[in-house]
C-alpha positions as CSV (number, residue, x, y, z in Angstrom):
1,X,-111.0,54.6,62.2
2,X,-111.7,51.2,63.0
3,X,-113.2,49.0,60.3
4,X,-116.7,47.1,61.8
5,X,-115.3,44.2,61.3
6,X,-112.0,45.0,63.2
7,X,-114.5,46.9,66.1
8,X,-116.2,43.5,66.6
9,X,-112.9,41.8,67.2
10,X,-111.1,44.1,69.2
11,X,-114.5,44.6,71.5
12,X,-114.7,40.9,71.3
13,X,-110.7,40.7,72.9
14,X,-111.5,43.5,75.5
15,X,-114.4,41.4,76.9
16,X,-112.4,38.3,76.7
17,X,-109.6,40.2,78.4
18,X,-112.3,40.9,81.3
19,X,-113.5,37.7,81.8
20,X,-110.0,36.0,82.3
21,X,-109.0,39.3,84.9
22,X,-112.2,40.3,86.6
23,X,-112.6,39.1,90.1
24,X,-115.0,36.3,90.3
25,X,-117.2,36.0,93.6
26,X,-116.8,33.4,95.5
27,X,-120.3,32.5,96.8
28,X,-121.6,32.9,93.0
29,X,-121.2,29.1,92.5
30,X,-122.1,27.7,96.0
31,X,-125.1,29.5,96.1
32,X,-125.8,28.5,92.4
33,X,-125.8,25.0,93.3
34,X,-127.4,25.1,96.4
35,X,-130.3,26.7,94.5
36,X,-130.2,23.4,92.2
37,X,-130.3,21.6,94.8
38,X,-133.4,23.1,96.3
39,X,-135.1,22.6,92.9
40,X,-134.4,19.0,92.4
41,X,-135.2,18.4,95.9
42,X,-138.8,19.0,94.8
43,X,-138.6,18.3,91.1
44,X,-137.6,14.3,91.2
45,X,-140.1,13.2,94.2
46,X,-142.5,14.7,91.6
47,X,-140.8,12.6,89.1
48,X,-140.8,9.9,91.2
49,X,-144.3,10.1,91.9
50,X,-144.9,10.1,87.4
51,X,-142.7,6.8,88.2
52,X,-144.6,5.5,91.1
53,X,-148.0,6.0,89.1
54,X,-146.7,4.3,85.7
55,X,-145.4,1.1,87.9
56,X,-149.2,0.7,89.2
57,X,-150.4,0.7,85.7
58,X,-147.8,-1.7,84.1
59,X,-147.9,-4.0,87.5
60,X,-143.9,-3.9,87.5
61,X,-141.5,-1.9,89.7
62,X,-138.5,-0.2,88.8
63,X,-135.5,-2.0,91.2
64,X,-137.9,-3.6,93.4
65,X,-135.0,-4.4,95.7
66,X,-135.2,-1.1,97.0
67,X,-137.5,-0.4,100.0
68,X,-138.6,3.0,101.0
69,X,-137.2,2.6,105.1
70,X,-133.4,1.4,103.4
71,X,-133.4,4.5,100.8
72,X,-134.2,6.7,103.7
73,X,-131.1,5.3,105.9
74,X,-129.0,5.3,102.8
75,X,-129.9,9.4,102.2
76,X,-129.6,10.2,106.1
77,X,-126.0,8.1,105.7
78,X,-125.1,10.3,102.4
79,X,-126.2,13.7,104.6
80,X,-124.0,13.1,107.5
81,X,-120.7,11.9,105.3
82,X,-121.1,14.4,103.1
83,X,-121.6,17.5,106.0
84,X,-118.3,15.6,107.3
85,X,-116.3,15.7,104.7
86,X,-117.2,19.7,103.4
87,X,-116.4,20.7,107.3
88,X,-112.5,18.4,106.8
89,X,-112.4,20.5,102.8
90,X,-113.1,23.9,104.6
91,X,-110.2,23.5,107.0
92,X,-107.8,22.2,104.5
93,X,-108.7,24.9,102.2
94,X,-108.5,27.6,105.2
95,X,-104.7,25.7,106.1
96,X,-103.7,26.2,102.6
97,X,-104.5,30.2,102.4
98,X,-102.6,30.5,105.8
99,X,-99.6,28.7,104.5
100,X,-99.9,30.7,100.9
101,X,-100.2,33.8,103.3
102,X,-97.7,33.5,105.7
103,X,-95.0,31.4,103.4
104,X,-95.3,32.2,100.4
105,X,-97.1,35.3,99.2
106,X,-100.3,37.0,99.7
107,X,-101.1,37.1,96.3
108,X,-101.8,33.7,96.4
109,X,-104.4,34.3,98.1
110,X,-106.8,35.9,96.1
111,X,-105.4,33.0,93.2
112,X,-106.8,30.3,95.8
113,X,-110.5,32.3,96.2
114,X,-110.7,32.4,92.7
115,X,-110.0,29.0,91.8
116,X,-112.6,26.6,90.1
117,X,-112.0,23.7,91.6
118,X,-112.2,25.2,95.3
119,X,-115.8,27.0,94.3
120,X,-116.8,24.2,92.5
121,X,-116.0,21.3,95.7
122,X,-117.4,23.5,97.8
123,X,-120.6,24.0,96.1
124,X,-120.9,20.5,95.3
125,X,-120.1,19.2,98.6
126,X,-123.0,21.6,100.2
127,X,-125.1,20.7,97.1
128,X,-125.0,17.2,97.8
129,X,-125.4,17.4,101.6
130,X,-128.5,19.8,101.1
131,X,-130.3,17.6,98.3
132,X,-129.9,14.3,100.2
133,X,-130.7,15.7,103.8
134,X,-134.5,17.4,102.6
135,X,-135.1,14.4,100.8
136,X,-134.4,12.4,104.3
137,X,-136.7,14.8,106.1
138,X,-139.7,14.1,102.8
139,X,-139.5,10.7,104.0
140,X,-139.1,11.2,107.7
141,X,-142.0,13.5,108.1
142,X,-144.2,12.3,106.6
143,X,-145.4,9.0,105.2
144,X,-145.2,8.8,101.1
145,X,-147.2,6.8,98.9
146,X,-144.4,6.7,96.5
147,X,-140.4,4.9,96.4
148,X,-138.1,8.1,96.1
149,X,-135.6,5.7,93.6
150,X,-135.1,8.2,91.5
151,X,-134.2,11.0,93.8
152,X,-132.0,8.2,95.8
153,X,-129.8,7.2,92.4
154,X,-129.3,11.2,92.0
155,X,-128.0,11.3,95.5
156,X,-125.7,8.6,95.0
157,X,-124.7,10.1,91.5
158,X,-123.6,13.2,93.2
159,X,-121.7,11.3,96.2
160,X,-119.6,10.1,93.5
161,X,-118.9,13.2,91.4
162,X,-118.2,14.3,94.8
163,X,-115.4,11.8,95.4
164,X,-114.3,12.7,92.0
165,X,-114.0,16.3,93.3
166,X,-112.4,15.5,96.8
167,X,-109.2,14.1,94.7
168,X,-108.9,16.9,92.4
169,X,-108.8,19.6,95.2
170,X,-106.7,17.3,97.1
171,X,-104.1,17.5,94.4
172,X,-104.6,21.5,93.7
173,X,-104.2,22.0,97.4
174,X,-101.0,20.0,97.4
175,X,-100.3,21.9,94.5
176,X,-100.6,24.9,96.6
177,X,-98.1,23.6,99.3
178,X,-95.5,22.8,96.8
179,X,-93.6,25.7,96.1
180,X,-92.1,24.5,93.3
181,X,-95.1,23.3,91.6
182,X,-96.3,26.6,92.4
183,X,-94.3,28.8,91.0
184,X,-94.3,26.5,87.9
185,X,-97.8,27.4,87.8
186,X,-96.8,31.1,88.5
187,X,-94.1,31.1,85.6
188,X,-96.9,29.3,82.9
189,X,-99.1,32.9,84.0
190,X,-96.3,34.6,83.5
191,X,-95.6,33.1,79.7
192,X,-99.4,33.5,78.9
193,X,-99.3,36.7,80.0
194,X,-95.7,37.3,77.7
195,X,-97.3,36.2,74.6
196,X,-100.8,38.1,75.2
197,X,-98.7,41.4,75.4
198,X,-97.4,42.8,72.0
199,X,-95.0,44.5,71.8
200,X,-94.5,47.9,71.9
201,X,-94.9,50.3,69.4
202,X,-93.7,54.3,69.6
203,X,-95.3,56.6,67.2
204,X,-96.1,60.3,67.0
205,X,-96.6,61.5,70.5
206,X,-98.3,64.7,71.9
207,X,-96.4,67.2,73.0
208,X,-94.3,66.7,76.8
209,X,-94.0,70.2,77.3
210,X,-94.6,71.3,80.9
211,X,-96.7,74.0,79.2
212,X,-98.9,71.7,77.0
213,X,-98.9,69.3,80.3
214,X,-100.0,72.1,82.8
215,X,-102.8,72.9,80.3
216,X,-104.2,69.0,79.9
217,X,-107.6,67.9,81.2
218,X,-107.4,65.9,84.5
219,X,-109.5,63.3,84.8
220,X,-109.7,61.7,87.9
221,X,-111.0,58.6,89.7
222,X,-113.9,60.3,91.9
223,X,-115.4,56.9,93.2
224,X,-113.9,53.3,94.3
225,X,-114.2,50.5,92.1
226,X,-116.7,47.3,93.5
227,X,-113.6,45.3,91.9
228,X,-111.0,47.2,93.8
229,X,-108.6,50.1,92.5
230,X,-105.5,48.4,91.6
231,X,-105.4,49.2,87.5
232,X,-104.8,45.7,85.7
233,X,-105.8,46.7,82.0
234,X,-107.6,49.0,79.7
235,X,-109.3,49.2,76.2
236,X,-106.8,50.7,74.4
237,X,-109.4,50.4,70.7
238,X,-112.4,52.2,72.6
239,X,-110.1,54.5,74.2
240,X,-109.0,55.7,70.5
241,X,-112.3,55.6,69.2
242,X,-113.5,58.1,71.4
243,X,-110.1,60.3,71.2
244,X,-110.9,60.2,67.6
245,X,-114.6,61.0,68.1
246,X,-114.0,63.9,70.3
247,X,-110.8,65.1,69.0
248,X,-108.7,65.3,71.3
249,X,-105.5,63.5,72.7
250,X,-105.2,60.6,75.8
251,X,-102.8,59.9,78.0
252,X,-103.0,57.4,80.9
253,X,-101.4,58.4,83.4
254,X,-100.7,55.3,85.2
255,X,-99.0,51.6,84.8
256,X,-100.7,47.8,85.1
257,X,-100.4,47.3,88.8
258,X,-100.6,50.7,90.8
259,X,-103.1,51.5,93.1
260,X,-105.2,54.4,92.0
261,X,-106.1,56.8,94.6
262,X,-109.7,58.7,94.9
263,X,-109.1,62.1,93.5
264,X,-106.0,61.3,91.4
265,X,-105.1,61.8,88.0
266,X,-106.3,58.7,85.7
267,X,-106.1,60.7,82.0
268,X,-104.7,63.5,80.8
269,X,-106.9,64.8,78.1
270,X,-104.7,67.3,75.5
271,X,-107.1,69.1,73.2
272,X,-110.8,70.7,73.1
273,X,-112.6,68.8,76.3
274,X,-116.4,70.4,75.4
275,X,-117.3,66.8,74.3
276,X,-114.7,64.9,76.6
277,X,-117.2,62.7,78.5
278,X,-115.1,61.4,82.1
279,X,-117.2,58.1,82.6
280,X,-116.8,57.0,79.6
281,X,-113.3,57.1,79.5
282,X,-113.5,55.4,83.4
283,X,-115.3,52.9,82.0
284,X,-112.4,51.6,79.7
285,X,-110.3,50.8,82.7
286,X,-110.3,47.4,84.8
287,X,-109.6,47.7,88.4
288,X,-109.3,44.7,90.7
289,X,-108.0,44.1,94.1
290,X,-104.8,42.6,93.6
291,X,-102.1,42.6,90.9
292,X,-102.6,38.8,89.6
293,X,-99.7,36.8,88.2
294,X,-101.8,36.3,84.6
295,X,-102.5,40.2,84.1
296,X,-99.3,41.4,82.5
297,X,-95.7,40.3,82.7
298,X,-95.1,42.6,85.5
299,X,-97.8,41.1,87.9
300,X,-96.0,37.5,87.4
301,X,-92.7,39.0,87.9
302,X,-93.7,40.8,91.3
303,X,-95.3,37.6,92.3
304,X,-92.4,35.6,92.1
305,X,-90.4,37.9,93.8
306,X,-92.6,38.0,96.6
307,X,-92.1,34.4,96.9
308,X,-88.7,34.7,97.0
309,X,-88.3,37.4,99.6
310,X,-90.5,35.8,102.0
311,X,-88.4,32.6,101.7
312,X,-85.4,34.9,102.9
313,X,-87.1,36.2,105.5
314,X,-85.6,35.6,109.0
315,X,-88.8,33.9,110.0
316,X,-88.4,30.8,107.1
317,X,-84.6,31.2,105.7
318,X,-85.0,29.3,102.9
319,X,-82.6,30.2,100.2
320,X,-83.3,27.3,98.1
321,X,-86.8,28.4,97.0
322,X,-85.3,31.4,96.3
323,X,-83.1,30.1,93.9
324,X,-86.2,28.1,92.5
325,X,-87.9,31.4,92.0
326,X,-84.7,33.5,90.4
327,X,-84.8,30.0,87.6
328,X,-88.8,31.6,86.9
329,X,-87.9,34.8,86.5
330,X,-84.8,34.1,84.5
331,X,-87.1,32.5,82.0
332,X,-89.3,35.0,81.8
333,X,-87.0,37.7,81.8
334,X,-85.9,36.3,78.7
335,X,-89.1,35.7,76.8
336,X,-88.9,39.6,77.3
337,X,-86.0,40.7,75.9
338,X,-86.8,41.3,72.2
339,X,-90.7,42.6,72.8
340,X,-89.9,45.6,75.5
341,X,-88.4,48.7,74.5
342,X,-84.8,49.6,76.2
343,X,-85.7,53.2,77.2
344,X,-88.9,54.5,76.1
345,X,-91.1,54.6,78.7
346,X,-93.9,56.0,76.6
347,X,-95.7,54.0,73.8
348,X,-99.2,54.9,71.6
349,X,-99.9,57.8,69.0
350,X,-101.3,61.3,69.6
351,X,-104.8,59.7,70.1
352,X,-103.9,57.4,73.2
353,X,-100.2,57.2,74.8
354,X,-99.5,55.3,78.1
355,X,-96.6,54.7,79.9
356,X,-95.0,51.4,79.4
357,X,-92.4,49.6,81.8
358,X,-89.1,49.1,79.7
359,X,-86.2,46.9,79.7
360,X,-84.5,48.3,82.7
361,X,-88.1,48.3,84.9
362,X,-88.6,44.7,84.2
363,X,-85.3,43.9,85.3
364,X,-85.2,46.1,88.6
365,X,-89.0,44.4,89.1
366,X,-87.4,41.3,88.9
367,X,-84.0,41.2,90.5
368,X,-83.7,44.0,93.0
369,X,-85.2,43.6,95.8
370,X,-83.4,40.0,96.1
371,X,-80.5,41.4,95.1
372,X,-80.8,43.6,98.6
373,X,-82.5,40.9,100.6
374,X,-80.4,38.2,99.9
375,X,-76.8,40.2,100.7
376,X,-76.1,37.8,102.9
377,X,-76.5,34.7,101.0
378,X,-73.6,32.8,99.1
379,X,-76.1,30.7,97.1
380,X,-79.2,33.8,95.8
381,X,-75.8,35.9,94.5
382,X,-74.3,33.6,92.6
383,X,-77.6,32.6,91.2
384,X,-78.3,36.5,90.5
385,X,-74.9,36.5,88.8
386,X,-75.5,33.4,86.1
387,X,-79.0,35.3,85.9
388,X,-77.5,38.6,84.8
389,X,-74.6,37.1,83.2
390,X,-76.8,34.9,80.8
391,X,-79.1,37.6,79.9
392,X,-76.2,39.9,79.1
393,X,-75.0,37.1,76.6
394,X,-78.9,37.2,75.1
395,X,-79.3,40.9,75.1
396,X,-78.2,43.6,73.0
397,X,-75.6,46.2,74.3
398,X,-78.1,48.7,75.0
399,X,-79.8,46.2,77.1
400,X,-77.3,44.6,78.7
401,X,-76.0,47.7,80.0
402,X,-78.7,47.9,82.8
403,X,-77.0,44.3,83.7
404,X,-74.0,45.1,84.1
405,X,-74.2,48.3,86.3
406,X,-76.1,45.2,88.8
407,X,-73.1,43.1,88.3
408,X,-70.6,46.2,89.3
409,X,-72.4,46.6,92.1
410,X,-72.9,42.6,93.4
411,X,-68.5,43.0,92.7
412,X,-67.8,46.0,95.0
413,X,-70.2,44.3,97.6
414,X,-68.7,41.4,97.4
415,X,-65.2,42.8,97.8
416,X,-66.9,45.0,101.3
417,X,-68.9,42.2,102.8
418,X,-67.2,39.3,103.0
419,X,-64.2,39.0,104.9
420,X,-62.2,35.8,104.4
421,X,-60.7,35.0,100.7
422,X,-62.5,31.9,100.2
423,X,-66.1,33.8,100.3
424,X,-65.0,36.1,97.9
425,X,-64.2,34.2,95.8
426,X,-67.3,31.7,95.9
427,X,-69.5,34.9,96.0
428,X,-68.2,36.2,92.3
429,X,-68.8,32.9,91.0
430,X,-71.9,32.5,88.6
431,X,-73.8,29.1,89.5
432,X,-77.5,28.1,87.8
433,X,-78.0,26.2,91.0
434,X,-76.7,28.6,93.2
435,X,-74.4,26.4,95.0
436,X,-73.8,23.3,92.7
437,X,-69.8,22.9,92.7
438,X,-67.2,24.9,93.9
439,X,-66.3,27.3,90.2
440,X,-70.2,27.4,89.7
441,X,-71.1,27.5,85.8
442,X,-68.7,28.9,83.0
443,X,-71.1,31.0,80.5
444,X,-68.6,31.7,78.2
C-alpha cells in the first residue's frame, strides 16, 4: 500500500501524464480570446472615458496629437489588415495539413491541430481584427464625447504581438514542410517519450492457465470515448490500489496504441468480482484519437515509419527521406536496447500485469514494413543493413538474434532479386547514408 505521500506524487504524475496526452480542442483558445476581446472592447472606452474626464479637470490631454477622426481610420486600417492577413494564415495552415496528409503522414495531422502556436495565431489574429473593428463601429455610429487613445494604443499593441506571431507560425509551418526538421522534431518525442518510460519490471504473475483465464472477469468498453478509443496510457498506481482494495487481480488486456472496440475485452479481473466496480477501472484509462509520436516509444516509432513508407510510395519515390527516417529510428532503437525486455511480453505483479512490447516488437515496429516496401531500393537496404548491423554490435546475443534472422532474410533476397553481379553486391553492402561510396561503411 501506497504511502500518502507516494499517492500524492504518483496521482500528481498521472494528471501530468494527461495533460501532455489528452487532446486539446482547437476552438478552446480562439474562442477564449475572442471573448477577451469582446470585454475589452467595452472595458477601455470606459477607461477612456475615467481618462477623458481626468484631462477636463487637470486642463491637459494625454497625446494631444491624436484626433478622434485619425484614431478611427487608423482602427478601420488595423481591422481590414488584420482580417487579411488571418484569411492568408488559414490557407497556409490548411496547405500545410494537406502536405503533412498527403506526403508525409497523417499523424501529423492531429500534431498540427494541437499545436500552440497555430491556436494561439489564430486566436490572436481574430482577436485583434474583432477588438479593433467594434471599436471602429463605437466611433462610426455614433458621435463620442471622449478620445478612444487608450483603446487605440491597445489595438496597436496587439497588431504588433500579432507580427510577432505571424513569424513564429511562419517558421513552425516551414518546420512542417521540412521533413527533415520534422522528423528531428518526431525523434526528440520519441527520446522524451524513451526516458518517461521505465523500464520493465517482471514479478509474480497470476496464473496463464486457459482454466484460470476462461474463469476471469471481462470487462469491457460499453461506450466510446469523447477523446476517441485509441488506448495511449493508464494509471498503473490507482489501478493497484483498487486491485488491492478489492482483492482481486488485473490484467490489461491491451497495448499503448490499439484501437479498442465497443464490447471488447479491456481487463481481465482474476479473483472475487462482488466489489469489482467496471467504471472505475474505465476511468484509469486514456483514450485519444490518434497514437501521437510523444505517448510511448512505440507511437514515435510507427510515426516515423509512416513517414518513410509514404516517401516510397509510387506517388512521391523518395528514398532519401526514407533513409533520413531509418537514421531516427536507429537512434531510438538504441536508446531502447537496455530498458525493454527480450522476450517477456508480460510485465506487473499479481495485482496489475499488462502486456508490454519487447525487443523483437520494437524492432519489427520499426524496420519491417520498410524492409518490405523498399525491396526495390539499393539505397533503404543498405541503410537497413548498417541499421541492423550496428545494433547487433550494441546488443546482447539474445537480442541481436531477432537481427540477424532480418539480415538472413535481406541476404537470400538479395541473392533472388537482383539479377546482375554488380547489384548484388552493392545491395549486401551496409552504408549509414544509404548510398555514400561504392563498399558503404565497415562496422567492424
Amino acid at each position: 500500500m501506497n504511502r500518502p505521500g507516494t499517492a500524492r506524487r504518483t496521482g500528481a504524475g498521472w494528471r501530468a501524464t494527461r495533460r501532455r496526452l489528452r487532446q486539446r480542442r482547437i476552438w478552446s483558445v480562439p474562442m477564449g480570446l475572442l471573448g477577451a476581446a469582446l470585454v475589452l472592447s467595452w472595458a477601455l472606452p470606459a477607461l477612456d472615458r475615467a481618462v477623458h474626464q481626468a484631462e477636463r479637470e487637470y486642463g491637459e490631454k494625454l497625446f494631444p496629437v491624436l484626433d478622434t477622426g485619425s484614431m478611427t481610420t487608423l482602427l478601420g486600417s488595423i481591422a481590414g489588415g488584420m482580417i487579411t492577413l488571418t484569411g492568408l494564415v488559414f490557407t497556409a495552415i490548411t496547405l500545410a495539413m494537406q502536405f503533412g496528409a498527403t506526403q508525409l503522414s497523417v499523424r501529423v495531422v492531429p500534431m498540427l491541430q494541437q499545436d500552440r502556436v497555430m491556436r494561439w495565431s489564430m486566436g490572436t489574429f481574430m482577436a485583434t481584427f474583432l477588438y479593433s473593428l467594434l471599436i471602429a463601429i463605437r466611433l462610426a455610429v455614433r458621435q463620442q464625447d471622449y478620445r478612444p487613445v487608450l483603446s487605440t494604443l491597445f489595438a496597436v499593441g496587439l497588431t504588433i504581438l500579432s507580427a510577432g506571431l505571424f513569424f513564429v507560425l511562419v517558421t513552425r509551418i516551414v518546420l512542417i514542410l521540412n521533413s527533415n526538421a520534422l522528423l528531428r522534431w518526431v525523434g526528440r518525442q520519441g527520446h522524451r517519450a524513451v526516458r518517461r518510460t521505465a523500464p520493465a519490471t517482471a514479478g509474480p504473475l497470476p496464473p496463464q492457465d486457459p482454466e484460470a483465464q476462461a474463469a476471469a472477469l471481462e470487462i469491457a468498453l460499453e461506450a466510446a470515448p469523447r477523446t476517441g478509443q485509441i488506448l495511449l496510457a493508464w494509471n498503473g498506481p490507482r489501478l493497484r490500489r483498487l486491485a488491492a482494495r478489492w482483492g482481486v487481480g488485473l490484467e490489461l488486456c491491451a497495448y499503448p496504441g490499439d484501437f479498442v472496440a465497443l464490447r471488447s475485452a479491456v481487463f481481465l479481473v482474476h479473483g472475487p468480482r462482488e466489489r469489482v466496480r467496471p467504471r472505475q477501472l474505465l476511468d484509469c484509462l486514456l483514450f485519444a484519437e490518434c497514437y501521437s509520436p510523444d505517448a510511448d516509444p512505440g507511437g514515435a516509432l510507427r510515426t516515423l515509419v509512416d513517414i518513410a513508407l509514404k516517401a516510397l510510395s509510387p506517388a512521391i519515390n523518395d528514398p532519401a527521406r526514407a533513409v533520413q527516417a531509418l537514421d531516427h529510428i536507429e537512434d531510438l532503437l538504441v536508446m531502447l536496447i537496455p530498458l525493454v525486455p527480450t522476450d517477456v511480453a508480460l510485465s506487473g505483479d499479481t495485482l496489475l500485469c499488462h502486456p508490454v512490447r519487447t525487443w523483437t516488437d520494437y524492432v519489427c515496429v520499426g524496420t519491417d514494413e520498410i524492409r518490405h516496401f523498399a525491396a526495390d531500393s539499393i539505397q533503404v537496404q543498405r541503410r537497413l543493413r548498417a541499421l541492423f548491423e550496428r545494433l547487433a554490435w550494441l546488443c546482447t546475443p539474445e537480442q541481436a538474434a531477432a537481427l540477424q534472422e532480418r539480415l538472413a532474410t535481406m541476404d537470400a533476397h538479395a541473392r533472388t532479386h537482383w539479377t546482375q553481379a554488380l547489384d548484388r553486391r552493392l545491395a549486401r553492402r551496409p552504408d549509414a547514408q544509404g548510398l555514400g561510396s561504392v563498399l558503404g561503411t565497415d562496422l567492424g
